[in-house]
N, C-alpha and C positions, 0 to 999 in steps of 0.2 A: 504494500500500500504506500501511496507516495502523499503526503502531506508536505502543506507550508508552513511555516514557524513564523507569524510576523515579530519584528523587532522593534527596536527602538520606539516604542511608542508615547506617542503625546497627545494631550489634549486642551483646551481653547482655543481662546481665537485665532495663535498661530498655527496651531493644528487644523484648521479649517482652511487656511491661510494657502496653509501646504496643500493639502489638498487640494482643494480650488486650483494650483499651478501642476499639480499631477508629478506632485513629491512625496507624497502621503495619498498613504489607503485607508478608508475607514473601516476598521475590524469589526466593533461593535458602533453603539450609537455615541457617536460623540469621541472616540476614540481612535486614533490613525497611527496605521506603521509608517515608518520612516525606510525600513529595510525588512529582508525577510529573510529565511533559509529554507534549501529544498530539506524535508526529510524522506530520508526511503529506506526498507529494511531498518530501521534501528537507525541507520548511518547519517550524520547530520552532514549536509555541505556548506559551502562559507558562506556567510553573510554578503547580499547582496543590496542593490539600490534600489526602494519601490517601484521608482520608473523602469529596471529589467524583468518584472514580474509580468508573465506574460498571458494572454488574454485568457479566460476562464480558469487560471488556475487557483486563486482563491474563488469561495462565494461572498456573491456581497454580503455586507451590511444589513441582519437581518433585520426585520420589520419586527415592531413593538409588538411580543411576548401575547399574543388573546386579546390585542387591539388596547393595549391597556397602557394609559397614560399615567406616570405617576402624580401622585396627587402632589407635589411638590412642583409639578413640570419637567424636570428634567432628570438626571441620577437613574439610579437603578431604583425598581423597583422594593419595597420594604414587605417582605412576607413574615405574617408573626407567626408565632409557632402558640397552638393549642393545643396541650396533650391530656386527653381524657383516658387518663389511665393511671395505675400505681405505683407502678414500677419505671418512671420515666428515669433515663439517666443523670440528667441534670436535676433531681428533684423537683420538678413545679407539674409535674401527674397531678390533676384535679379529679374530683368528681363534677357532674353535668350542672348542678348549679353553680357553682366556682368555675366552672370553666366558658359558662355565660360569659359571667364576669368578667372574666379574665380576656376575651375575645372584643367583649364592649369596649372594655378599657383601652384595649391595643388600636381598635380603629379611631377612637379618641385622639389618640397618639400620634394618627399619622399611618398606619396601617394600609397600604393598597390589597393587600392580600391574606386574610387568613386562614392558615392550614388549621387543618382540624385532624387529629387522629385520634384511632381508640385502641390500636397494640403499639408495644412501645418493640423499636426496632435497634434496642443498645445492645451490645454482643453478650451470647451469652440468652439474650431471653426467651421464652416460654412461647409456642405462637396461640393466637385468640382466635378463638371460634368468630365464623362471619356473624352469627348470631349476636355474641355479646361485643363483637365490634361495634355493630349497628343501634345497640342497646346502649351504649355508651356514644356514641356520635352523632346521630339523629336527632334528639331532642336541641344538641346545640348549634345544628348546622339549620334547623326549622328557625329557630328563637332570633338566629346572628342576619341569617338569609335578609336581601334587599335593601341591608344597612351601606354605608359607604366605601364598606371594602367589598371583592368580591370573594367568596369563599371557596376554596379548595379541599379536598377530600385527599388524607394521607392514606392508604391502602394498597393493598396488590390482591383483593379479593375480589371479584369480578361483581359478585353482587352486593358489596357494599358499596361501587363505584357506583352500582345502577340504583342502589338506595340513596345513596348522595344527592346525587343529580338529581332525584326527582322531589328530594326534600328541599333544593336549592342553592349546592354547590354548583360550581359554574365550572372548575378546572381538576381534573384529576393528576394526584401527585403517587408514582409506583415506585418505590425501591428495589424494585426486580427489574423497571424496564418495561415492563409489561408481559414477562415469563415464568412468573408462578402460576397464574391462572389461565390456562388456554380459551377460557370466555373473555377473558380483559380486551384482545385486539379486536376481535370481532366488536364488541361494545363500544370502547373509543370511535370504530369509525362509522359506527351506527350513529351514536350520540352525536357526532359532530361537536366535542369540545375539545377543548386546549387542551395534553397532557406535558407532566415532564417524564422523562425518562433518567434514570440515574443509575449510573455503573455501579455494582456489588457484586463479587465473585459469590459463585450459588445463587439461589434464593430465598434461606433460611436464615435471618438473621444469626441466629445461634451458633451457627455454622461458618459464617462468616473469615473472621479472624483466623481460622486454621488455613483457609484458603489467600491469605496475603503472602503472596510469592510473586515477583514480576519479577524480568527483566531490564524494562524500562517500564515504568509506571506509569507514566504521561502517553507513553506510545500507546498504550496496550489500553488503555483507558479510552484514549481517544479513536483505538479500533471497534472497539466495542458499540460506543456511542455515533458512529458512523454507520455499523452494523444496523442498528436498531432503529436508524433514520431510515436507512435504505427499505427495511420490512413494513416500515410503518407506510412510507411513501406520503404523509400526509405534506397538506402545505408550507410553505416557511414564513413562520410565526403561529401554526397552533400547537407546534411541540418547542418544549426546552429541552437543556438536558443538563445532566447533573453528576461531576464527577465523583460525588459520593466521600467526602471526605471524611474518614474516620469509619469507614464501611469498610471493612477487607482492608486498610489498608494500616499501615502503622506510622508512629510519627514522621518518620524519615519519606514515604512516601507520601503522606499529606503536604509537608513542604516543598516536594518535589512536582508537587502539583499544583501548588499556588505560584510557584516561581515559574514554571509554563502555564497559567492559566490562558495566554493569547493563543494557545496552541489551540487551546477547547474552543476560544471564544471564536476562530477561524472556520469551525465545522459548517457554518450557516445556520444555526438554530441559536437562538437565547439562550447566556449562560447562568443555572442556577449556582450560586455557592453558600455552601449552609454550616460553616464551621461554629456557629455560636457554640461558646460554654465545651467543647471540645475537650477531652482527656489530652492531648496534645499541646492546648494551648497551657492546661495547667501545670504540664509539666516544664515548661518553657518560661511561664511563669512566676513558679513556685507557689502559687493560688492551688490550693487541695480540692478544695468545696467548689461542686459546680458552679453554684447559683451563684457564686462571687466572682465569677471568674470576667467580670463588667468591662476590667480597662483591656486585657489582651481581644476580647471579642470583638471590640470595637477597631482596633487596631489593625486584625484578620480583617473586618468590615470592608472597613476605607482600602486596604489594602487590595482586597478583590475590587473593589470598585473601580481603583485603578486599573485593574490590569485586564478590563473588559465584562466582568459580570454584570449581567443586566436583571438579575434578580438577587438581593440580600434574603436569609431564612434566618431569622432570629428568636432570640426568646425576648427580648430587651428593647420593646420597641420606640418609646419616646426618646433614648439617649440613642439609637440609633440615627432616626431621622435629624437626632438634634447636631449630631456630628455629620454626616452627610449634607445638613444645610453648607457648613461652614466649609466645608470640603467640596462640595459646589462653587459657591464664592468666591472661594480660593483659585479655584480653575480658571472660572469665568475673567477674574479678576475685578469684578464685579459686588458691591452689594446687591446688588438684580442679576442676577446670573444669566437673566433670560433679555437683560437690556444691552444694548449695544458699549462695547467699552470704546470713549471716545478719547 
């Protein structure tokens, strides 16, 4: 498989700048290489000038994610994370009335999107029947439904995805991809809604972690999620995709996957990245306890934003957006990000 690596990437208004004279390519929205590298087998070749990149070899620029504008205007979008469940990793598993709440709050915040799940998918866990998936999801996906975020259904069971949808999610979110359940693809393209797909060796959470072995992590990742583009066939922008950080992978491959995250964001689909509250980051840290783990999340955050993700997945959503305002600004160079810097 032959891939391109964009490089040196920037963004504002000289990165628009560039672009405009056909110096820069836009990888994601708002974001442009300066250079690029072929990759093939494994084997990387020298960095080159955007202008030798030659016609159809990257895809463009894809189109906003489910047509979906961030409620900020610009940046990546902000997915909060709702987990109705007990056993979540990071601690903040609710029960269905707490987890209202906790959904209300988030779109309060600034929220364009929130996920909703009822199995917790930390390595190691237990899997949940689609029954008491549904029994724990449903009531808060009914309750949140039509509010100003749209809602997303966390799942890989075929018929929680089709109880979702009709209670009022909008986007299905699979940690298999869409290959636990051999009714899920049939369904998405029945449904006609947005999904993401996300890399994980197997399909069992539990399982997972034994299966972290690559070669090259970035490559092998991004074969995958090319793979699953290609079977889905849908159009570009109702699928994302999701390299799964902290799925199958260990800290040394997590990093190695935020420092090529342009690799991903090159494939032609919106890039998910979801490293909130991460065993990874606390240990980089020295933050033990999930729920504390506030300043490196943020950090990971901004740092995907950079480097092409067009959707955040968080637990922590108002200091999110509140750093991504600033980290906009900053770009733009701009107090108005969206105003002209004159």
């Amino acid at each position: 498989m032959r891939l391109v690596e964009p490089l040196g990437l920037i963004a504002g208004p000289a990165a628009a700048a560039l672009g405009a004279a056909g110096l820069a390519r836009e990888v994601a929205r708002g974001l442009f290489a300066t250079a690029f590298r072929d990759v093939e087998r494994g084997v990387a070749g020298p960095p080159r000038p955007i202008a030798q990149l030659p016609p159809g070899a990257m895809p463009p620029a894809p189109p906003a994610f489910g047509g979906l504008i961030p409620r900020a205007g610009t940046g990546p979008l902000v997915m909060g994370i709702v987990n109705v469940t007990p056993d979540s990793f990071s601690g903040d598993g609710v029960p269905v009335r707490a987890a209202i709440a906790q959904a209300e709050a988030q779109i309060v915040a600034g929220a364009d999107i929130i996920d909703i799940g009822g199995e917790s998918t930390r390595p190691g866990a237990a899997p949940v029947s689609p029954t008491e998936e549904q029994a724990r999801i449903l009531p808060v996906i009914r309750a949140v439904a039509g509010q100003q975020a749209v809602i997303s259904v966390d799942t890989r069971h075929a018929s929680t995805m089709a109880a979702a949808l009709q209670a009022g999610a909008r986007i299905v979110n699979d940690v298999t991809a869409l290959r636990h359940d051999p009714a899920a693809l049939p369904l998405i393209r029945a449904a006609g809604c947005p999904v993401i797909l996300m890399h994980m060796p197997g399909t069992a959470p539990r399982e997972m972690m034994a299966l972290a072995q690559y070669d090259d992590v970035a490559l092998e990742v991004a074969a995958h999620l090319v793979d699953r583009l290609a079977v889905l066939g849908l159009p570009a922008g109702r699928v994302a995709i999701d390299p799964g950080i902290g799925f199958g992978k260990t800290g040394d491959h997590n990093l190695a996957l935020l420092a090529r995250l342009p690799l991903l964001a090159a494939l032609g689909a919106p890039l998910l990245v979801g490293l909130s509250r991460k065993r990874f980051l606390g240990t980089l840290s020295g933050v033990e306890a999930a729920g504390e783990r506030l300043a490196p999340s943020l950090a990971g955050a901004l740092f995907a934003a950079s480097r092409g993700a067009a959707i955040l997945r968080v637990h922590d959503v108002s200091e999110t957006v509140q750093a991504l305002a600033v980290w906009r600004a900053a770009v733009a160079g701009a107090m108005d990000p969206a105003a002209p810097v004159r």
